[in-house]
Structure formats: C-alpha cells, structure tokens
KESEKOL-425309 format. One record per atom (N, C-alpha, C): residue number from 1; residue in one letter; atom name; z, y, x. Coordinates in Angstrom, 1 decimal. Atoms other than C-alpha are relative to their C-alpha. Layout:
BEGIN
<NUM, "a", "CA", <Z, Y, X>>
...
end
This chain:
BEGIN
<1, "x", "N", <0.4, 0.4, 1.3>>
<1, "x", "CA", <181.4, 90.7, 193.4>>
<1, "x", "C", <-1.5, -0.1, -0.1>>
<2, "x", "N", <1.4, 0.5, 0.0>>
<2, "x", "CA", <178.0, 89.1, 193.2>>
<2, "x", "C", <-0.7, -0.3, -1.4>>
<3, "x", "N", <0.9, 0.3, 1.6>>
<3, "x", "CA", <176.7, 89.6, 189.3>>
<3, "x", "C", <-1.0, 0.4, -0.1>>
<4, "x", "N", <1.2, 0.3, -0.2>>
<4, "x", "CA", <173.6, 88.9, 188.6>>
<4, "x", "C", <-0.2, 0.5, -1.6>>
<5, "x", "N", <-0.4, -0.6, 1.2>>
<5, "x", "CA", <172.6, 90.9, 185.3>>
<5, "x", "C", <-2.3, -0.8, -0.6>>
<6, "x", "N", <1.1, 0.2, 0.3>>
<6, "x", "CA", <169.3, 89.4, 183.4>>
<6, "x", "C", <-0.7, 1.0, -1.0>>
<7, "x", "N", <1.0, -0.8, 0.9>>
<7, "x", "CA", <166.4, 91.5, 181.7>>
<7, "x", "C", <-0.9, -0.6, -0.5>>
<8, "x", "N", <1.4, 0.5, 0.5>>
<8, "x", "CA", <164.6, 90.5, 179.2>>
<8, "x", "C", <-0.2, 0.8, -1.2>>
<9, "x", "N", <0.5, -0.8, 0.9>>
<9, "x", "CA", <162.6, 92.4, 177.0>>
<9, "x", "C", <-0.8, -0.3, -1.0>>
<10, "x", "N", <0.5, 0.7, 1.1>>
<10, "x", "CA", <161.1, 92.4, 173.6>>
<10, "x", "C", <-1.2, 0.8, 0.4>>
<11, "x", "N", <1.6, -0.7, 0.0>>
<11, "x", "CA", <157.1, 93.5, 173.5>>
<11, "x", "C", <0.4, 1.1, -0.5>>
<12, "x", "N", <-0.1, -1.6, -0.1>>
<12, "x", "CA", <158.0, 97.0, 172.1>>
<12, "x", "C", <0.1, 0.9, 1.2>>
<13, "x", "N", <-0.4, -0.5, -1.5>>
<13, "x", "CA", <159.5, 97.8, 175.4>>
<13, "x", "C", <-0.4, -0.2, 0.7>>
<14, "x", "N", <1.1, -0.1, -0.7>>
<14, "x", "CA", <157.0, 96.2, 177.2>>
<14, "x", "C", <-0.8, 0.7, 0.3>>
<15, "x", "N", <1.1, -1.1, 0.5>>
<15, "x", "CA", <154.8, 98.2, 175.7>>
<15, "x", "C", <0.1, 1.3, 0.3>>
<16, "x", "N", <-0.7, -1.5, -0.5>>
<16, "x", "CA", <156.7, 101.7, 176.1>>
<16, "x", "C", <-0.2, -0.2, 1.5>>
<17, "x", "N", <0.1, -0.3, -1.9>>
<17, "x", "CA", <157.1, 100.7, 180.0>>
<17, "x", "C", <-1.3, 0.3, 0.4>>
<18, "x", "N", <1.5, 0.0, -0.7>>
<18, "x", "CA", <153.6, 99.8, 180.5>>
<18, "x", "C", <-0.6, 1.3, -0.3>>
<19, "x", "N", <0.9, -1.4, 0.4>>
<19, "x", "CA", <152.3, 102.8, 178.4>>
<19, "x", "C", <0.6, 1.4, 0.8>>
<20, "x", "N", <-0.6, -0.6, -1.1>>
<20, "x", "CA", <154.8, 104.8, 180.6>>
<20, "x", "C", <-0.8, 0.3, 1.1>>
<21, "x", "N", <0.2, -0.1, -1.2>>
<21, "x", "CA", <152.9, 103.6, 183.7>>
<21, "x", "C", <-1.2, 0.6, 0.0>>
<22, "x", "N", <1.6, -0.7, 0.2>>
<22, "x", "CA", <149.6, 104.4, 182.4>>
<22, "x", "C", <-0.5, 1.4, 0.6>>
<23, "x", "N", <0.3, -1.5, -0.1>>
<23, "x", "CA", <150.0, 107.7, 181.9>>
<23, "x", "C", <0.4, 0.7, 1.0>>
<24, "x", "N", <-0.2, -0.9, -1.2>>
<24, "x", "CA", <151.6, 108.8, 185.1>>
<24, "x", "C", <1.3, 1.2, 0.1>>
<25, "x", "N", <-0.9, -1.5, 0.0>>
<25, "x", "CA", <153.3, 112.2, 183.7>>
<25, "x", "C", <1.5, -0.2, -0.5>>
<26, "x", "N", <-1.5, 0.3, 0.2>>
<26, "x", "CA", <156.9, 110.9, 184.0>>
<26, "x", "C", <0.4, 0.5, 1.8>>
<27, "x", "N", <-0.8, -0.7, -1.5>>
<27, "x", "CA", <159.2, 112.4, 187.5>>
<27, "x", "C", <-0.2, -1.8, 0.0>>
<28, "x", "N", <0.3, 1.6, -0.6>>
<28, "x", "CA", <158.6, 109.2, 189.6>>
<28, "x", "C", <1.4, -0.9, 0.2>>
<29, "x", "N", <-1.1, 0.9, -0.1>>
<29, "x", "CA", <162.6, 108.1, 189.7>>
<29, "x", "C", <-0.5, -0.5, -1.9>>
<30, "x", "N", <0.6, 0.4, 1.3>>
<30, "x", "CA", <161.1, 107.1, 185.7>>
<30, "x", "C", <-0.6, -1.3, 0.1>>
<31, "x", "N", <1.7, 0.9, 0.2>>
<31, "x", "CA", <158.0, 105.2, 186.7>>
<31, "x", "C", <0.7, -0.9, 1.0>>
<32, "x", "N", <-0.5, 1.1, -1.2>>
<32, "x", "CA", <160.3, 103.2, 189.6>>
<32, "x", "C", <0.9, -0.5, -0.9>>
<33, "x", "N", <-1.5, 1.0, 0.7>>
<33, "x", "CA", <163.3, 102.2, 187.1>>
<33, "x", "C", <-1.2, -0.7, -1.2>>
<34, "x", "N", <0.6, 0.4, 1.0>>
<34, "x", "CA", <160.0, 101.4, 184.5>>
<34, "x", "C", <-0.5, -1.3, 0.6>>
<35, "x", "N", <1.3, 1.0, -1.0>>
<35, "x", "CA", <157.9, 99.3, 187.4>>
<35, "x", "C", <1.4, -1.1, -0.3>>
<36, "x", "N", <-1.1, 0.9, 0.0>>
<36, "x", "CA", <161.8, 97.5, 188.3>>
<36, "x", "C", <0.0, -0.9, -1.5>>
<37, "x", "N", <0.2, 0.4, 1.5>>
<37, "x", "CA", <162.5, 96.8, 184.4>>
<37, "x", "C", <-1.0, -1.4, -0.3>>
<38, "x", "N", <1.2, 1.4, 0.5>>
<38, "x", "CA", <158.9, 94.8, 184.1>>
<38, "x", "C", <0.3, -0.9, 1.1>>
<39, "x", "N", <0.1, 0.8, -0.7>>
<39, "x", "CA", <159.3, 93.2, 187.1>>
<39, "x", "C", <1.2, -1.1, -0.1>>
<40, "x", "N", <-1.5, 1.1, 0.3>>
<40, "x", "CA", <162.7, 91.5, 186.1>>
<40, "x", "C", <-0.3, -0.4, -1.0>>
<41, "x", "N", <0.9, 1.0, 1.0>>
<41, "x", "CA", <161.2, 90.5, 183.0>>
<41, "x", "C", <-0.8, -0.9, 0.5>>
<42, "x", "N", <0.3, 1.0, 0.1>>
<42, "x", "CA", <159.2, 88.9, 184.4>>
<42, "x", "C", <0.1, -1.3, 1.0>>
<43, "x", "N", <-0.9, 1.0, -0.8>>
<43, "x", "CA", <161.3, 87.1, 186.7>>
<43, "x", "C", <-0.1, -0.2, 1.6>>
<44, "x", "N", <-0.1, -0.2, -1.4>>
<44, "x", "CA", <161.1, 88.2, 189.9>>
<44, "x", "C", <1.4, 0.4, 0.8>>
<45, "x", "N", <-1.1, -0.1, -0.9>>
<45, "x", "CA", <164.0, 88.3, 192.6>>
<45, "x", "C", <0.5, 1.6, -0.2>>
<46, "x", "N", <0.1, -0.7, -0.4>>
<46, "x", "CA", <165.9, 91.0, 193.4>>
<46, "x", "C", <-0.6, 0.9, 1.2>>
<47, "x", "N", <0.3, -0.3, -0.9>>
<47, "x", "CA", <164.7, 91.4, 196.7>>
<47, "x", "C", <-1.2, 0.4, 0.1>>
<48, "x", "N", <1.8, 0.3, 0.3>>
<48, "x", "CA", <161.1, 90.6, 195.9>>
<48, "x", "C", <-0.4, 1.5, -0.3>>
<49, "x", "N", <0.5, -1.4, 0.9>>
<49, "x", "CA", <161.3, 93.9, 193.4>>
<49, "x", "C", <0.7, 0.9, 0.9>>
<50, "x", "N", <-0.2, -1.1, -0.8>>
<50, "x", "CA", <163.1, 96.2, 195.7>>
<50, "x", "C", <-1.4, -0.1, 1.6>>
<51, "x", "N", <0.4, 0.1, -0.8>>
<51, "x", "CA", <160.5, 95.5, 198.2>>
<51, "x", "C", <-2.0, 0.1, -0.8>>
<52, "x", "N", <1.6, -0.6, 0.0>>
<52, "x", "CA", <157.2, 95.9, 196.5>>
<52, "x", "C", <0.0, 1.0, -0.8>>
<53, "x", "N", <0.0, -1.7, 0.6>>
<53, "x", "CA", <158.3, 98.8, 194.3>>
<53, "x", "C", <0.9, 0.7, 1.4>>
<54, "x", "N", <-0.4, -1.0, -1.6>>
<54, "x", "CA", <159.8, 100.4, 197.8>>
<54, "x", "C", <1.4, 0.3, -0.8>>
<55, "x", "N", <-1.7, -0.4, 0.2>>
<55, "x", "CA", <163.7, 101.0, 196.9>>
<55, "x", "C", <0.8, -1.0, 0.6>>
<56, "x", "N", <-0.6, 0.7, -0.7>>
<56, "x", "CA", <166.4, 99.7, 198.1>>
<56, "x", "C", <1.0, -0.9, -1.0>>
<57, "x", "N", <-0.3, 0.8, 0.8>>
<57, "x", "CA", <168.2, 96.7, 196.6>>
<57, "x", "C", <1.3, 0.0, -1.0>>
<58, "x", "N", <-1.3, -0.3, 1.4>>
<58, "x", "CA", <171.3, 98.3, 194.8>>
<58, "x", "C", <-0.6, 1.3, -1.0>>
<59, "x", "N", <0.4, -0.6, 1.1>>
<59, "x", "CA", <168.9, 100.7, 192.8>>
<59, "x", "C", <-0.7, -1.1, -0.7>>
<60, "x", "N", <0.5, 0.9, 1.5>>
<60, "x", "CA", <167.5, 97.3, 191.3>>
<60, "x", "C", <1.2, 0.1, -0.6>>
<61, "x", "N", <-1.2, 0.5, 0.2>>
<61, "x", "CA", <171.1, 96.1, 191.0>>
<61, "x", "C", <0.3, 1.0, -1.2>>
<62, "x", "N", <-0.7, -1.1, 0.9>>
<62, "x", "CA", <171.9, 99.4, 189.6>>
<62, "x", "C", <-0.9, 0.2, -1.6>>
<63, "x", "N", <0.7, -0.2, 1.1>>
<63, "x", "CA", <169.1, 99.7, 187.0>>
<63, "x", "C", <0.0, -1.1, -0.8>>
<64, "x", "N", <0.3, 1.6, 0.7>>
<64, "x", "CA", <168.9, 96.0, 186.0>>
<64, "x", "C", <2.1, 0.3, -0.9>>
<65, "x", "N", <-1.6, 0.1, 0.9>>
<65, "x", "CA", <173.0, 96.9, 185.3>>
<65, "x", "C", <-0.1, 1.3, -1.3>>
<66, "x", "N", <-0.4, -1.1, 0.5>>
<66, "x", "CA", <172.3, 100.1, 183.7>>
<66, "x", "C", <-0.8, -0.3, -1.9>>
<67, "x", "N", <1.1, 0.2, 1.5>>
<67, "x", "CA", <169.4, 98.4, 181.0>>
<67, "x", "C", <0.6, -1.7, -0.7>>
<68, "x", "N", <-0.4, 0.7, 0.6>>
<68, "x", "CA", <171.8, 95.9, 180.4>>
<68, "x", "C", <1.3, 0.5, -1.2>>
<69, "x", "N", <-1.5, -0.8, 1.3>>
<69, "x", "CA", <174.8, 97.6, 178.2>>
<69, "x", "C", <-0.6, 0.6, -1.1>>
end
C-alpha cells in the first residue's frame, strides 16, 4: 500500500514549529517530527526529508500519517 498523505499547514503552526526549533528545549524525537512537518509543507519528497533531517523514511511516512488525522 503506497499512500501518500499531504501536509499542509496554516501559519499558526508554522509558527509553533518554527518557535519549537528556536528554542531548542524540546527531547530531540520533538524537534525531528517538528523539522519533518515543515519540510512537507513545504513540499519536499519523502526521501529528500528523511535524508536531510537523518531518519529513516517510514518515520516521515509515519509522522506525515500521524499529523494527518
């Protein structure tokens, strides 16, 4: 099964992620599902984002499915 789940976000949540990254003081599985998140916003591959945030490509899968429901 090959579903493909899209994120898009409104600027509040932009905003919360980004200010997330700022500050640092989140456990770092936080600041990797926050980096993923923006990076599917803004329309980047899966592969692309598991590969410059360092994970492997079913924790995008998995987060992109989990910030969709």
């Amino acid at each position: 099964m090959n579903v493909r789940y899209r994120v898009d976000l409104d600027q509040p949540e932009r905003d919360e992620l980004t200010a997330m990254l700022r500050s640092g003081k989140h456990p770092a599985r936080k600041l990797k599902r926050a980096q993923i998140l923006l990076a599917a916003d803004a329309g980047l591959g899966d592969e692309t984002i598991a590969t410059t945030v360092v994970v492997g490509g079913s924790t995008v899968y998995r987060t992109k499915r989990a910030s969709w429901r």
